[in-house]
Biopython code that builds the backbone (N, CA, C, O; Angstrom):
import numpy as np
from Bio.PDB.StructureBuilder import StructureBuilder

atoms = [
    (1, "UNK", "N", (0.801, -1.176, 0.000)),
    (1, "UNK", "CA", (0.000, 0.000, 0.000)),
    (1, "UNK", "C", (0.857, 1.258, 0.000)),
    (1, "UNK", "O", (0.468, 2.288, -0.550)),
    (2, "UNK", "N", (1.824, 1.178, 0.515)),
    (2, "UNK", "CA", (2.859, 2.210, 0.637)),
    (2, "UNK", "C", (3.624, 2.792, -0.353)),
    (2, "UNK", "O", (4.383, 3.761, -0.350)),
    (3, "UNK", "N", (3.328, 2.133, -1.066)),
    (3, "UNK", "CA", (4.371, 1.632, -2.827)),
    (3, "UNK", "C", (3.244, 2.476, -3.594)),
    (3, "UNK", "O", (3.612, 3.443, -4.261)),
    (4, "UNK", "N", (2.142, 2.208, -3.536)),
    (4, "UNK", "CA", (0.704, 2.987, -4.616)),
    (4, "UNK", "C", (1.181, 4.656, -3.919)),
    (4, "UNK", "O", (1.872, 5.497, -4.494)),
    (5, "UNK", "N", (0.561, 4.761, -2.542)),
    (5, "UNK", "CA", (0.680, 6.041, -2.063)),
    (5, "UNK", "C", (1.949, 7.079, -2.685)),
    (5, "UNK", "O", (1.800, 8.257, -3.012)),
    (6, "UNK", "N", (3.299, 6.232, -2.746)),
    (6, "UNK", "CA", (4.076, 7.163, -2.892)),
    (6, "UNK", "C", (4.102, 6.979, -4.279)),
    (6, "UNK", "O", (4.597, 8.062, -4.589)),
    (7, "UNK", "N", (3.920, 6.366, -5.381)),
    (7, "UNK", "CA", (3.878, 6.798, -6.706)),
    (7, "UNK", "C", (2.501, 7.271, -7.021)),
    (7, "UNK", "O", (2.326, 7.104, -8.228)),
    (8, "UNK", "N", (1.412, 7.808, -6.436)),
    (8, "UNK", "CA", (-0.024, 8.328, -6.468)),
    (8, "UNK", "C", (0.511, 9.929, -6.205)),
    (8, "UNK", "O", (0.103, 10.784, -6.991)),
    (9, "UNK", "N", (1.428, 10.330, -5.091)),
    (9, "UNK", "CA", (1.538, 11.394, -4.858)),
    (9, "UNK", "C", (3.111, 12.258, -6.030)),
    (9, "UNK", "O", (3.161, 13.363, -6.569)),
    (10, "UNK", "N", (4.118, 11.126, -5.994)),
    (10, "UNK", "CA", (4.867, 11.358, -7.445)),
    (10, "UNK", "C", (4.031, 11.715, -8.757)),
    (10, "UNK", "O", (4.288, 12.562, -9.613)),
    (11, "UNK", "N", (3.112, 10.956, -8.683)),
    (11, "UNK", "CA", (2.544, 11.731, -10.635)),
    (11, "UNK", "C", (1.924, 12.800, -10.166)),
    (11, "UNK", "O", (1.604, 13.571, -11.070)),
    (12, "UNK", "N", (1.541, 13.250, -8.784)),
    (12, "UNK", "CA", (0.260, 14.458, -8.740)),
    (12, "UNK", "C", (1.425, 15.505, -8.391)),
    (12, "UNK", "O", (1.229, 16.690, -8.661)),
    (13, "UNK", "N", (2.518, 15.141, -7.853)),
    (13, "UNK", "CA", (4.045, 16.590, -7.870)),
    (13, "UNK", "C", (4.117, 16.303, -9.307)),
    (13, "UNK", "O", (4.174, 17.473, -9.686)),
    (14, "UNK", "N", (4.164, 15.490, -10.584)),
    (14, "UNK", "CA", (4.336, 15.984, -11.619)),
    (14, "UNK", "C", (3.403, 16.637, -12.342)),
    (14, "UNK", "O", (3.352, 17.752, -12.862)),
    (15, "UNK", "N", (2.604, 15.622, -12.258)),
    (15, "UNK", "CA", (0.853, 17.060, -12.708)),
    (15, "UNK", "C", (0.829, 18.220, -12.191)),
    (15, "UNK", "O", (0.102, 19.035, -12.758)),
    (16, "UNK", "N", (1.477, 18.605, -11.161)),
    (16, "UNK", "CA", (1.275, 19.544, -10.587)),
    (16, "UNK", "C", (2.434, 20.554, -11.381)),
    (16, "UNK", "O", (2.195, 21.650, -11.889)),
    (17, "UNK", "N", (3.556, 19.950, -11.333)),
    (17, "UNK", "CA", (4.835, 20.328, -11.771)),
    (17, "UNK", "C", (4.569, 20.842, -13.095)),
    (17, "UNK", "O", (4.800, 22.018, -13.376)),
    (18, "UNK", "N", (4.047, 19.932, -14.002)),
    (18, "UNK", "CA", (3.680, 20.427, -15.700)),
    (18, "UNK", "C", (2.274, 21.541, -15.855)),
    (18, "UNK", "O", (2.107, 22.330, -16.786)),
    (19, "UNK", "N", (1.461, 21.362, -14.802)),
    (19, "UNK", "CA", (0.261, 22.246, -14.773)),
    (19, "UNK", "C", (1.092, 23.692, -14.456)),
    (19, "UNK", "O", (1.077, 24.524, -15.364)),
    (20, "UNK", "N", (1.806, 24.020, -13.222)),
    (20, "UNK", "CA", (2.817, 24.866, -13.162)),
    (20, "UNK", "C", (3.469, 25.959, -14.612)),
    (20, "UNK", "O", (3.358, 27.102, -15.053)),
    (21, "UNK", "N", (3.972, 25.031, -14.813)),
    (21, "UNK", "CA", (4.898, 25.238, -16.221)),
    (21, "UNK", "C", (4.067, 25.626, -17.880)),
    (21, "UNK", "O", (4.472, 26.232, -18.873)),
    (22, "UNK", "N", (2.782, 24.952, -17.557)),
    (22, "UNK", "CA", (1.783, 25.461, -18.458)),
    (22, "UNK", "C", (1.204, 26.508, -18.082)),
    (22, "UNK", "O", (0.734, 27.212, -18.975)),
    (23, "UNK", "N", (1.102, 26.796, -17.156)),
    (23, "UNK", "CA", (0.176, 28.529, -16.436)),
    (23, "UNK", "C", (1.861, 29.546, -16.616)),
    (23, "UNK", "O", (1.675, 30.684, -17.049)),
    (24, "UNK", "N", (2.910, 29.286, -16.404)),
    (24, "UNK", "CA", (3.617, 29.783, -16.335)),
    (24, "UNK", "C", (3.824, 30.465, -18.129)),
    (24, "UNK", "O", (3.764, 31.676, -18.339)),
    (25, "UNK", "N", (4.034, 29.570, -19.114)),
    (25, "UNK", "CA", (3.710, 29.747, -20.205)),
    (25, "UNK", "C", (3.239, 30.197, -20.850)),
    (25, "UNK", "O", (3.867, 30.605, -21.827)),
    (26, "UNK", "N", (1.555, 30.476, -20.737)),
    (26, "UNK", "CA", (0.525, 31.023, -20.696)),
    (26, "UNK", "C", (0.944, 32.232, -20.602)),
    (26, "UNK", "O", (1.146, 32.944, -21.586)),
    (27, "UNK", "N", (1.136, 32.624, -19.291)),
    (27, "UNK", "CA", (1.499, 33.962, -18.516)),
    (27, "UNK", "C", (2.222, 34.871, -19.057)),
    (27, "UNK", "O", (1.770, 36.015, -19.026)),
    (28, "UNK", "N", (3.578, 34.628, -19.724)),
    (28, "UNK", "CA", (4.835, 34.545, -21.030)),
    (28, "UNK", "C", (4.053, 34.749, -22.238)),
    (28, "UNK", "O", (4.181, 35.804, -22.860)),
    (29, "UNK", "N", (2.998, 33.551, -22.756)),
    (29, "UNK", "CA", (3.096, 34.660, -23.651)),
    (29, "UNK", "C", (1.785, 35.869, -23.996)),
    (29, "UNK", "O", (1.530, 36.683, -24.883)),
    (30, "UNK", "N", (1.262, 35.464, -22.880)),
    (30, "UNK", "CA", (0.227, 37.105, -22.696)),
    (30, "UNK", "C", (0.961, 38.410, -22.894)),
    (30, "UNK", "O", (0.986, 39.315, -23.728)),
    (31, "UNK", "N", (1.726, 38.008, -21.401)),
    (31, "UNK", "CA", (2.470, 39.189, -21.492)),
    (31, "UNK", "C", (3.468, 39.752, -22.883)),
    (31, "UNK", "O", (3.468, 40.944, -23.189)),
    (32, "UNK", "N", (4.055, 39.016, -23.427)),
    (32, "UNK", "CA", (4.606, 38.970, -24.617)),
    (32, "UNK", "C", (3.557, 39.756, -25.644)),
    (32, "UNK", "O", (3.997, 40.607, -26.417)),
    (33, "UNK", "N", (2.426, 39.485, -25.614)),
    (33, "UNK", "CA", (1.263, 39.835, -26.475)),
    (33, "UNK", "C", (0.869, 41.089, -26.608)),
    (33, "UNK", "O", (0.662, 41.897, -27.513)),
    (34, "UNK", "N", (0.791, 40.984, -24.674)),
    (34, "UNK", "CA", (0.421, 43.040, -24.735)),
    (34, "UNK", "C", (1.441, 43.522, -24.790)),
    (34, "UNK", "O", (1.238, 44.734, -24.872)),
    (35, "UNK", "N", (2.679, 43.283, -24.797)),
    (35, "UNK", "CA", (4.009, 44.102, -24.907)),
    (35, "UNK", "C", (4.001, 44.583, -26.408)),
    (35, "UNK", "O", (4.119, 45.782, -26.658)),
    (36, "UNK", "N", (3.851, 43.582, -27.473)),
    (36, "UNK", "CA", (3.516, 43.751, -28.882)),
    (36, "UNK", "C", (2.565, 44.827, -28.888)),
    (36, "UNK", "O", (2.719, 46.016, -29.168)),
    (37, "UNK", "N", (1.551, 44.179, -28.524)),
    (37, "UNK", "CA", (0.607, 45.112, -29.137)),
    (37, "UNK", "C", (0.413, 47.124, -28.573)),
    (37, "UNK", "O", (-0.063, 48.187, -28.971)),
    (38, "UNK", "N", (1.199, 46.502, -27.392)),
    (38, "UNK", "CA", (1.272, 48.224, -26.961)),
    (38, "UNK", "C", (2.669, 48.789, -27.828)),
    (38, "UNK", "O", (2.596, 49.936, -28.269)),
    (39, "UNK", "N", (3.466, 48.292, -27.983)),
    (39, "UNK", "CA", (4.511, 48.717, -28.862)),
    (39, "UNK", "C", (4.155, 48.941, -30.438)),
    (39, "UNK", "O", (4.913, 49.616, -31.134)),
    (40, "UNK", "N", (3.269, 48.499, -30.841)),
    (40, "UNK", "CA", (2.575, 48.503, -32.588)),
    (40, "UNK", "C", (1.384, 49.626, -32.392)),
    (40, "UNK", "O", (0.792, 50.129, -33.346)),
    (41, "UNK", "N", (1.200, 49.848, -31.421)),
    (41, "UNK", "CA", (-0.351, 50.933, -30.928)),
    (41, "UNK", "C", (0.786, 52.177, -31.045)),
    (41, "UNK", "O", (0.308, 52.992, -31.833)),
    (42, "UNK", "N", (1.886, 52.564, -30.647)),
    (42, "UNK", "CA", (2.836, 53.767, -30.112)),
    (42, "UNK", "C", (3.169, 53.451, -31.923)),
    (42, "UNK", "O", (2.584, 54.132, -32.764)),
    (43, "UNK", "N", (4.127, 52.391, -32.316)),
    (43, "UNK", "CA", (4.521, 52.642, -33.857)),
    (43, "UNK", "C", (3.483, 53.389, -34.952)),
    (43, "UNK", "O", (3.830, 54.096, -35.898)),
    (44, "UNK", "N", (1.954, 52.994, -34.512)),
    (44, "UNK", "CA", (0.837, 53.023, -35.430)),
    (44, "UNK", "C", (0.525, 54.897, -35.209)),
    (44, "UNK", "O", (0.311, 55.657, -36.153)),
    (45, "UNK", "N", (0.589, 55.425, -33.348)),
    (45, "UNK", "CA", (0.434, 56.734, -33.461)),
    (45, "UNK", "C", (1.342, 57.713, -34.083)),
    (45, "UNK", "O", (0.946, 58.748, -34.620)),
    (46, "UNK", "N", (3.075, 57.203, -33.956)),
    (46, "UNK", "CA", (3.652, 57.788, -34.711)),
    (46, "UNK", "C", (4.158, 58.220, -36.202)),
    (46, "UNK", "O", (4.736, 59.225, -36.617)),
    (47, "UNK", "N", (3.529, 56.616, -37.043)),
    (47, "UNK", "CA", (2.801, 56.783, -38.318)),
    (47, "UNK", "C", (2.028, 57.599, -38.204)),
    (47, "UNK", "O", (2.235, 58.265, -39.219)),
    (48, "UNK", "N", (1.167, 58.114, -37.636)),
    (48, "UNK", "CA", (-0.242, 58.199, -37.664)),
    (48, "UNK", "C", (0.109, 60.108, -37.883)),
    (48, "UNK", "O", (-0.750, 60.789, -38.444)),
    (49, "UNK", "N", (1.328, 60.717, -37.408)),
    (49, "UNK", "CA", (1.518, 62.074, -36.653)),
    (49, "UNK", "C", (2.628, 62.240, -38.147)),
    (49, "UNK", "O", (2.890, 63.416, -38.399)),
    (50, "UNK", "N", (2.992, 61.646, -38.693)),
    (50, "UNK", "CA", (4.012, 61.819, -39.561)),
    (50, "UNK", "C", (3.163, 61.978, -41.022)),
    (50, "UNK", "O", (3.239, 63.007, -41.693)),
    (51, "UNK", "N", (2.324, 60.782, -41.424)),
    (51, "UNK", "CA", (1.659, 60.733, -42.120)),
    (51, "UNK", "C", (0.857, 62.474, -42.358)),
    (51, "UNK", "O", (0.982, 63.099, -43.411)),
    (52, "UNK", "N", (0.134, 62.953, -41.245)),
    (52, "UNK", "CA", (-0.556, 64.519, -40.580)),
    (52, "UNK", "C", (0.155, 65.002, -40.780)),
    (52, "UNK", "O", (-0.348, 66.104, -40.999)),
    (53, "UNK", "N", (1.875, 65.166, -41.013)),
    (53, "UNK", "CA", (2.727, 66.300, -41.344)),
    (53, "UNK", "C", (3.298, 66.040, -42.861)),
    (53, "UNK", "O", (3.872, 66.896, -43.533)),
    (54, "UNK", "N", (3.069, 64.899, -43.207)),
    (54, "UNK", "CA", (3.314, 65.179, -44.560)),
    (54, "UNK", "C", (1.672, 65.545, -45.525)),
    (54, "UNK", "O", (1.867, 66.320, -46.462)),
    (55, "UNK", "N", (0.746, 65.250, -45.426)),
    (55, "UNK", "CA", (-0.097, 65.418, -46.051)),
    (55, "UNK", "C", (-0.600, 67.010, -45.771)),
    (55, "UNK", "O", (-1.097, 67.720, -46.645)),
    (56, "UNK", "N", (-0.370, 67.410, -44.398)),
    (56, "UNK", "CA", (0.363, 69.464, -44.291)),
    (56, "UNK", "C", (0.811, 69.838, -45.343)),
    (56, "UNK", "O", (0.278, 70.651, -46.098)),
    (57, "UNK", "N", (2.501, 68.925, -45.602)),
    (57, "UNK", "CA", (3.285, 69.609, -46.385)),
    (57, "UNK", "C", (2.640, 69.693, -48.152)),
    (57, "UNK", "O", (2.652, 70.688, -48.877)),
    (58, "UNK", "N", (2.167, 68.441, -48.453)),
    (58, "UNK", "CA", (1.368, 68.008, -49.660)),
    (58, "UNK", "C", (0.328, 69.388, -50.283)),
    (58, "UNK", "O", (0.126, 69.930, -51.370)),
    (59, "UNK", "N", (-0.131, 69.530, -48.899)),
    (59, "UNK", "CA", (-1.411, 70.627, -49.507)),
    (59, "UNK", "C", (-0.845, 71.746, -49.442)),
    (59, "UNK", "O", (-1.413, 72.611, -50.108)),
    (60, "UNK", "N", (0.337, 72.165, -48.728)),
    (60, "UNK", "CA", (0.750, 73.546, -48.851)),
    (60, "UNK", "C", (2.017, 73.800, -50.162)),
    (60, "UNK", "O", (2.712, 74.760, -50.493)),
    (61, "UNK", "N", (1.832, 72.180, -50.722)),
    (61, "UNK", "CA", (2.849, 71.947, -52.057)),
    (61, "UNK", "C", (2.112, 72.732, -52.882)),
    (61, "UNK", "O", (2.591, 73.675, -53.511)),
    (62, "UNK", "N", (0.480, 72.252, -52.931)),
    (62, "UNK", "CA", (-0.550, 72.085, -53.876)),
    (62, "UNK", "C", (-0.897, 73.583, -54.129)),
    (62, "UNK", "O", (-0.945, 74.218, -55.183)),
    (63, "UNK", "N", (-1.117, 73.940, -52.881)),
    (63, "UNK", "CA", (-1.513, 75.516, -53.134)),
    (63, "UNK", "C", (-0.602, 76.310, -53.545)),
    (63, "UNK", "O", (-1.064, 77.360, -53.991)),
    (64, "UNK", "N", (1.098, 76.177, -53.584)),
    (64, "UNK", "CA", (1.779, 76.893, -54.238)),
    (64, "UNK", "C", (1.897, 76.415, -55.662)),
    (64, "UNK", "O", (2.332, 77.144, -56.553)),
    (65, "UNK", "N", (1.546, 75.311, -55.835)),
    (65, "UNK", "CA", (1.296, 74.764, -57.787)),
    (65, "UNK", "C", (0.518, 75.803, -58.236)),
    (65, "UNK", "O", (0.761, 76.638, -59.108)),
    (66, "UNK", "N", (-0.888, 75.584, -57.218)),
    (66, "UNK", "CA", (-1.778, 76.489, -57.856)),
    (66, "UNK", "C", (-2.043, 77.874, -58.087)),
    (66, "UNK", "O", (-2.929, 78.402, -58.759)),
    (67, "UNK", "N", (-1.135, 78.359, -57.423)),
    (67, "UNK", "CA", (-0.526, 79.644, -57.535)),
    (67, "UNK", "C", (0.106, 80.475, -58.316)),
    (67, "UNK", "O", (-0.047, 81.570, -58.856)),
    (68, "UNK", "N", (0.967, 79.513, -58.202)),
    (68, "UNK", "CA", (2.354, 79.479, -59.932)),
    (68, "UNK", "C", (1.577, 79.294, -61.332)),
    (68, "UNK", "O", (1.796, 79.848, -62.409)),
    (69, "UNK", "N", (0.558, 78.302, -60.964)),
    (69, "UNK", "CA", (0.039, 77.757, -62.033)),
    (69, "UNK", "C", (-1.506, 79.156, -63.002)),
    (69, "UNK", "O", (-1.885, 79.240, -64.170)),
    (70, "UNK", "N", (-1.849, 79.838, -61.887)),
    (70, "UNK", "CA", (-2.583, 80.927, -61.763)),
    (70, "UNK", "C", (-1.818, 82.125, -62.438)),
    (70, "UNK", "O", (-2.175, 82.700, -63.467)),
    (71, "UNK", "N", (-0.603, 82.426, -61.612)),
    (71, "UNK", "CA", (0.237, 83.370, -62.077)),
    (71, "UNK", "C", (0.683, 83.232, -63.590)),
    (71, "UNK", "O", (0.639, 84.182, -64.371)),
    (72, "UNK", "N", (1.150, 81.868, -63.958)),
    (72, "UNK", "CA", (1.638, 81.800, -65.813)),
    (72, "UNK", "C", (0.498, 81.592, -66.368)),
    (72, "UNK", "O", (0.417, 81.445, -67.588)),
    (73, "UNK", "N", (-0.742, 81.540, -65.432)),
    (73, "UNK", "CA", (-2.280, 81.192, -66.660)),
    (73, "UNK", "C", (-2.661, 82.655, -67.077)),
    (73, "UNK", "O", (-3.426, 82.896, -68.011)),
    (74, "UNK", "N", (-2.138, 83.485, -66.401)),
    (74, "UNK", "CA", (-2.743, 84.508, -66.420)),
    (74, "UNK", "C", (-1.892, 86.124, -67.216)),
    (74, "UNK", "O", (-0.700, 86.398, -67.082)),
    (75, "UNK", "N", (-2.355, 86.498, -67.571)),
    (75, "UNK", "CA", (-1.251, 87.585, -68.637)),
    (75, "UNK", "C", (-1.017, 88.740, -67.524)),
    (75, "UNK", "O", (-1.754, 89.636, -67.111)),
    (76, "UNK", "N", (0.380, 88.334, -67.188)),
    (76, "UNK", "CA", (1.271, 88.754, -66.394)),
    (76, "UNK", "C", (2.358, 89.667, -67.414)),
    (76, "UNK", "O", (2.888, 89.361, -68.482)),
    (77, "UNK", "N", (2.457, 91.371, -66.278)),
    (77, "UNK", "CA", (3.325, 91.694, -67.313)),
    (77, "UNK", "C", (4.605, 91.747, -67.082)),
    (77, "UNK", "O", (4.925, 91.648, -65.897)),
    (78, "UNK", "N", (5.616, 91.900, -68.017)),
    (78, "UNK", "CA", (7.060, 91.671, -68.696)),
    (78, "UNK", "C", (7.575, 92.351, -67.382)),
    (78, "UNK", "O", (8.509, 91.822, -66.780)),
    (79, "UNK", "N", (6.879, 93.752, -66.811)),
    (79, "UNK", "CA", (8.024, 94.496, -65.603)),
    (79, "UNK", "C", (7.814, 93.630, -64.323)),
    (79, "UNK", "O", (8.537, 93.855, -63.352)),
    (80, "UNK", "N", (6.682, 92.464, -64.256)),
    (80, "UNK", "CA", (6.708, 91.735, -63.121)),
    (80, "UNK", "C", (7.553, 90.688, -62.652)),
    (80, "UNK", "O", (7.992, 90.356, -61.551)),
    (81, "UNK", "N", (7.688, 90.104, -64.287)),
    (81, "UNK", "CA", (8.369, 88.932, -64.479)),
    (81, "UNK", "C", (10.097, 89.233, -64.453)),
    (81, "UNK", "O", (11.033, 88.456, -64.269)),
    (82, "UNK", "N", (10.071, 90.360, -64.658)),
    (82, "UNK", "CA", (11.779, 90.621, -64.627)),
    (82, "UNK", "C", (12.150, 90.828, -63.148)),
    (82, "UNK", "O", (13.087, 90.292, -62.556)),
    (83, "UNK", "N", (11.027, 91.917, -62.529)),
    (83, "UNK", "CA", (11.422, 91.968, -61.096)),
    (83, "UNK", "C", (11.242, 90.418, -60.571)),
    (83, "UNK", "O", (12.255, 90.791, -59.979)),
    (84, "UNK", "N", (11.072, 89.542, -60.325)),
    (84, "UNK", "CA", (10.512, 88.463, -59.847)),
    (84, "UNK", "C", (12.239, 87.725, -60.081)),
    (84, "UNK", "O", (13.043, 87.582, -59.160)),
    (85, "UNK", "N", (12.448, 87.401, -61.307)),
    (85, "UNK", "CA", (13.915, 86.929, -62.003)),
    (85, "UNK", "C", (15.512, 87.532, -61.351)),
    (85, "UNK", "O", (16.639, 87.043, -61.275)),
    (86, "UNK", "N", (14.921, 88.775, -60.976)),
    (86, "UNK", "CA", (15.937, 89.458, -60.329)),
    (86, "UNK", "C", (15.995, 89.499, -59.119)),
    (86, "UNK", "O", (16.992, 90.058, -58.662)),
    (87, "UNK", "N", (14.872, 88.882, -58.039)),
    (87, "UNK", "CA", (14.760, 88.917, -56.823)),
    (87, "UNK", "C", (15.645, 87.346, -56.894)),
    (87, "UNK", "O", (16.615, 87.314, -56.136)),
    (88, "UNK", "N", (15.411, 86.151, -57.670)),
    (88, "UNK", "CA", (16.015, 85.072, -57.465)),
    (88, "UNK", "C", (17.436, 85.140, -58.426)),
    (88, "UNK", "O", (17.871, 84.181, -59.063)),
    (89, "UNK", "N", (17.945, 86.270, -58.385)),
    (89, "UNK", "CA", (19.244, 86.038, -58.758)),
    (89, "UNK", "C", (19.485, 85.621, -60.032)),
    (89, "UNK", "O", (20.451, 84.873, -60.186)),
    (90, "UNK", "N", (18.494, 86.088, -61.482)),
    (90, "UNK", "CA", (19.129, 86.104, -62.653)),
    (90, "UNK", "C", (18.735, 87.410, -63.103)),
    (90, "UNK", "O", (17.782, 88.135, -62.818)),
    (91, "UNK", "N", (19.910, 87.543, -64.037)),
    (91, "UNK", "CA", (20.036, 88.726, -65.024)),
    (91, "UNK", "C", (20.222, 88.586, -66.478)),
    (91, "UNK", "O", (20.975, 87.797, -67.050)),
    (92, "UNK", "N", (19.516, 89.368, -66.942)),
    (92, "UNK", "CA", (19.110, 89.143, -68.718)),
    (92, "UNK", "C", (20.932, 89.459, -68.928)),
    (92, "UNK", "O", (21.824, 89.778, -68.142)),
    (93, "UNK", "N", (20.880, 89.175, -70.412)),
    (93, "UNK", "CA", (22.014, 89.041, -71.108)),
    (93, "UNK", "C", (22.492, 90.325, -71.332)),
    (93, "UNK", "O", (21.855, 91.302, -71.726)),
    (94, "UNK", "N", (23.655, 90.239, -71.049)),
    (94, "UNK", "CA", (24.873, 91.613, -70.985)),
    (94, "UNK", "C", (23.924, 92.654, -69.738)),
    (94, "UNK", "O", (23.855, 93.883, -69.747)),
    (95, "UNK", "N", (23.463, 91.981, -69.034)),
    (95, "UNK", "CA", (23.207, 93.151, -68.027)),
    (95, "UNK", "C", (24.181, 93.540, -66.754)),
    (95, "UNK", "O", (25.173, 92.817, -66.845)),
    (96, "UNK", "N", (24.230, 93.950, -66.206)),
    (96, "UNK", "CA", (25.259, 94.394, -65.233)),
    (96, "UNK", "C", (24.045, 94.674, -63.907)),
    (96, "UNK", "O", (23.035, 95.375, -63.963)),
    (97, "UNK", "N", (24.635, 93.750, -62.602)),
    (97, "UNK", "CA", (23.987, 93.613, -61.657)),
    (97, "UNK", "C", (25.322, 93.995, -60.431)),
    (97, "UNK", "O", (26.416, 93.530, -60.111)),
    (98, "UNK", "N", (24.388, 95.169, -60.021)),
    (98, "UNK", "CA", (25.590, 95.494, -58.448)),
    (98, "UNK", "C", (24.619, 95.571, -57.552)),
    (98, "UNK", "O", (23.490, 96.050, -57.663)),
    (99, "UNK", "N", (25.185, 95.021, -56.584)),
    (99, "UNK", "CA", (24.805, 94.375, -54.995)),
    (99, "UNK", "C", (26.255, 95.510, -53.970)),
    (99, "UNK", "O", (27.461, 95.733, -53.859)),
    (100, "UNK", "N", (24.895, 95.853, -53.483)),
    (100, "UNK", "CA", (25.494, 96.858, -52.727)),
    (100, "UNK", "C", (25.852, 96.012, -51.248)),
    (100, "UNK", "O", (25.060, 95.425, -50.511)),
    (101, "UNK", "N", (27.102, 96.153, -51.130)),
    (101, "UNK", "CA", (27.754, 95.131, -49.547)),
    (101, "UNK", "C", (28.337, 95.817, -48.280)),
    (101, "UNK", "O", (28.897, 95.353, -47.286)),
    (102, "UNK", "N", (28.026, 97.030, -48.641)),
    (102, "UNK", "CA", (28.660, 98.141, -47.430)),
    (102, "UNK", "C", (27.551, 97.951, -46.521)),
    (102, "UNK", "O", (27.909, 98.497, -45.478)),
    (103, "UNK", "N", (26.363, 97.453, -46.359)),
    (103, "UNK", "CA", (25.286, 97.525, -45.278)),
    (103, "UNK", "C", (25.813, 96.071, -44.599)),
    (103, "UNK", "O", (25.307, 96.047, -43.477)),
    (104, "UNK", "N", (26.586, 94.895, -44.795)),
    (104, "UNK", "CA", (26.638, 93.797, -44.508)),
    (104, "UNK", "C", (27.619, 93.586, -43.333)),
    (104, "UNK", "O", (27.808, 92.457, -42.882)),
]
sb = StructureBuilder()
sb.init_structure("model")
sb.init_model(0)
sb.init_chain("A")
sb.init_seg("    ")
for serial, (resi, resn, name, xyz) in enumerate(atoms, 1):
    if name == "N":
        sb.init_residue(resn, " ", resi, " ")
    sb.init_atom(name, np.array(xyz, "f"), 0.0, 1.0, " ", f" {name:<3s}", serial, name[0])
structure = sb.get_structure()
């Protein structure tokens, strides 16, 4: 009788032992799970804030297309277009451009 008892209580320390090790497991990879998923929730808001600053930049592309695109649709005259050329630093042919540097 002594012989049953102590291998009755050996398999129930191992059932017990593997039941253990399966909750333990479990536990691993929950936690593992919400670690993911809170780390892909933070990746997804910072997509989310980047995406909002480029589609900013997109429409404030758009409205200067349409601008430019307004300005050459439209009969613009010759003394605008030269001042405009000369603010970005070109000069018609054989012209002579002085930049005054004593204020600098």
């Amino acid at each position: 009788m002594r012989h049953t008892v102590k291998k009755s209580k050996r398999k129930n320390k191992q059932k017990n032992g593997r039941l253990l090790f399966a909750k333990i497991t479990v536990a691993a990879l929950v936690i593992y799970s919400i670690v993911t998923i809170i780390s892909l929730q933070i990746n997804i808001h910072s997509q989310e804030k980047q995406v909002s600053v480029l589609e900013g930049q997109v429409e404030e592309e758009t409205m200067k297309k349409e601008q430019l695109t307004q300005i050459v649709g439209d009969d613009i005259d010759e003394e605008y277009i030269i001042s405009e050329a000369q603010k970005n630093g070109y000069a018609a042919p054989n012209e002579r451009v002085f930049k005054d540097v004593a204020g600098q």
